[in-house]
VMD Tcl script that draws the C-alpha trace (Angstrom):
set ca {
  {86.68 66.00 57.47}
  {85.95 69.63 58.32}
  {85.23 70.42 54.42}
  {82.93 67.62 54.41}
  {79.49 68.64 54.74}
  {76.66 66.10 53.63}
  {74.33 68.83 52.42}
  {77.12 69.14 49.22}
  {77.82 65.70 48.95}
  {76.67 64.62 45.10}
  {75.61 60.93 46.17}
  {73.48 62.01 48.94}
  {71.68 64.99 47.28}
  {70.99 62.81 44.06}
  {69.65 59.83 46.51}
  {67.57 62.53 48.63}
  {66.26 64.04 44.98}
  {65.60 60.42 43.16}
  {63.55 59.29 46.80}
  {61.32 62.67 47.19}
  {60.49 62.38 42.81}
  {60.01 59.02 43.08}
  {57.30 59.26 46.32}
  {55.73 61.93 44.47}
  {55.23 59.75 41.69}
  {54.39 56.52 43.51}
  {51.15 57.87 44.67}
  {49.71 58.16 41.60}
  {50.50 54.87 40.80}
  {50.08 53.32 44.40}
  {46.73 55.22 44.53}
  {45.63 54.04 41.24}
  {46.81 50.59 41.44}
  {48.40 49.54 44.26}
  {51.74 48.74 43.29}
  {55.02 48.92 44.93}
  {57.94 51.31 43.37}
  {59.59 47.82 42.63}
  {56.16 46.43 40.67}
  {56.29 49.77 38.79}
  {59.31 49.19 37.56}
  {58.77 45.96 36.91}
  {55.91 46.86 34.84}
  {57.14 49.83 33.14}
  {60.52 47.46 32.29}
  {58.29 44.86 30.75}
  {56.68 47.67 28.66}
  {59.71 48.82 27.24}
  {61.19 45.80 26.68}
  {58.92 43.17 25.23}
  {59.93 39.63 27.31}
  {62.75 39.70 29.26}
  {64.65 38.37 32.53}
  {64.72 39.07 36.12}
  {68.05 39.47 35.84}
  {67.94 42.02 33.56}
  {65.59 43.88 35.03}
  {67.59 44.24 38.23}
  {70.37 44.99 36.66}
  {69.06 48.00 34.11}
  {67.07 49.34 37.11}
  {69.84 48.35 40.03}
  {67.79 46.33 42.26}
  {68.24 43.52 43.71}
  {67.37 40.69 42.02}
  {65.00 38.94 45.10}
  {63.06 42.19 44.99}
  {62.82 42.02 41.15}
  {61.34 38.20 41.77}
  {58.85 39.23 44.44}
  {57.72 41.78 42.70}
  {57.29 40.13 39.62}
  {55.38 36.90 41.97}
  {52.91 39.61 43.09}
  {52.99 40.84 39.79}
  {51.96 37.20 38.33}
  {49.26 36.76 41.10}
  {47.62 39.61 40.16}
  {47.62 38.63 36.33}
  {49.62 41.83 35.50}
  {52.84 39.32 34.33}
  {53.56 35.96 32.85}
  {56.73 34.04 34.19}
  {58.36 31.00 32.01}
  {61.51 29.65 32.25}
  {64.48 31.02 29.55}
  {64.50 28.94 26.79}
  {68.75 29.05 26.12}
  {68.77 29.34 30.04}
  {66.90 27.07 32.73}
  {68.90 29.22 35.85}
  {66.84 32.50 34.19}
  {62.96 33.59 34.79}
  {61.22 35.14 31.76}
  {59.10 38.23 32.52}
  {56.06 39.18 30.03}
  {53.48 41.55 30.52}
  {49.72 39.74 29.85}
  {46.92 41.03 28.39}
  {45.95 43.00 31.86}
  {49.36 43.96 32.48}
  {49.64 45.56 29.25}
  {45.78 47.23 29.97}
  {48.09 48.35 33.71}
  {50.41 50.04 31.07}
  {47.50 51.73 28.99}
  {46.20 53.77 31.90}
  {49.92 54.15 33.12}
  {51.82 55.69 30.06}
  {50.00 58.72 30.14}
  {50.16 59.35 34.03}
  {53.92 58.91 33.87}
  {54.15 61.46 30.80}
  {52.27 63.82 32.43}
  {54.59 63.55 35.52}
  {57.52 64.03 33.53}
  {56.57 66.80 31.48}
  {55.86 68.85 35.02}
  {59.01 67.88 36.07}
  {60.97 68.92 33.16}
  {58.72 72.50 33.06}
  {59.69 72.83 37.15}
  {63.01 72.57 36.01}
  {62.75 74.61 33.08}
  {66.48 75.51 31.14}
  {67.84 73.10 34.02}
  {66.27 70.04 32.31}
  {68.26 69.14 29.55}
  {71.93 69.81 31.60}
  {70.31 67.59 34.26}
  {69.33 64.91 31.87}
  {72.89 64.90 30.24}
  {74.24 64.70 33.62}
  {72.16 61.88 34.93}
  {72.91 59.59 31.31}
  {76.47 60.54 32.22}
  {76.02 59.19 35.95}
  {74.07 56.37 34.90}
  {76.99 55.31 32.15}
  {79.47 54.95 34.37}
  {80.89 51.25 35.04}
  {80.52 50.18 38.23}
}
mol new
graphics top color blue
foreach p $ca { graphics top sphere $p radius 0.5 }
foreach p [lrange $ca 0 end-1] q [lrange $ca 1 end] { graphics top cylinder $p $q radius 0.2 }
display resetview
């Protein structure tokens, strides 16, 4: 282990990175809002993708799927999401943004542009490698 050193270790610099970005950005929406990271992306999911499952969710933004379900309960008491049960499926929960969910999304959109477009001007001519690199990551199977 003596040319192991954590500071170089790809998994834990990309975790550290992903959790200090995605603090920054929470607060905007926290602030805003009030939503969890896991609501966001429950919310920003839903907007993207028109009706769709818990399961899904969970597994395109690798959480677990109880933390997909409470967020999306919170979600529903709020009247930011509509649940129903899958039509082809009775095991699955349907996810759909309502009317003030999609309002949520509205105000949302342009925060989370804004966000990435200082993100990707920080970075600068490091952007687009980085990008490629994370799709690459983010492809693999397992």
């Amino acid at each position: 282990m003596d040319d192991f050193r954590l500071d170089d270790f790809l998994p834990y610099r990309l975790a550290v990175a992903a959790g200090r970005v995605s603090r920054d950005f929470a607060r905007d929406y926290r602030d805003r809002f009030g939503l969890t990271r896991a609501e966001w992306r429950v919310i920003a999911h839903l907007a993207g993708s028109g009706t769709v499952s818990v399961r899904e969710i969970a597994d395109r933004a690798d959480m677990e799927k109880s933390r997909v379900s409470r967020a999306a309960a919170r979600l529903e008491a709020a009247g930011h999401v509509a649940k129903r049960v899958n039509a082809g499926d009775k095991r699955l929960v349907d996810l759909t943004l309502t009317e003030s969910g999609h309002a949520m999304v509205a105000e949302l959109a342009p925060i989370a542009t804004a966000y990435q477009r200082q993100l990707v001007a920080e970075l600068g001519a490091d952007a687009a490698p980085l990008l490629r690199a994370l799709d690459l990551l983010a492809s693999r199977d397992g």
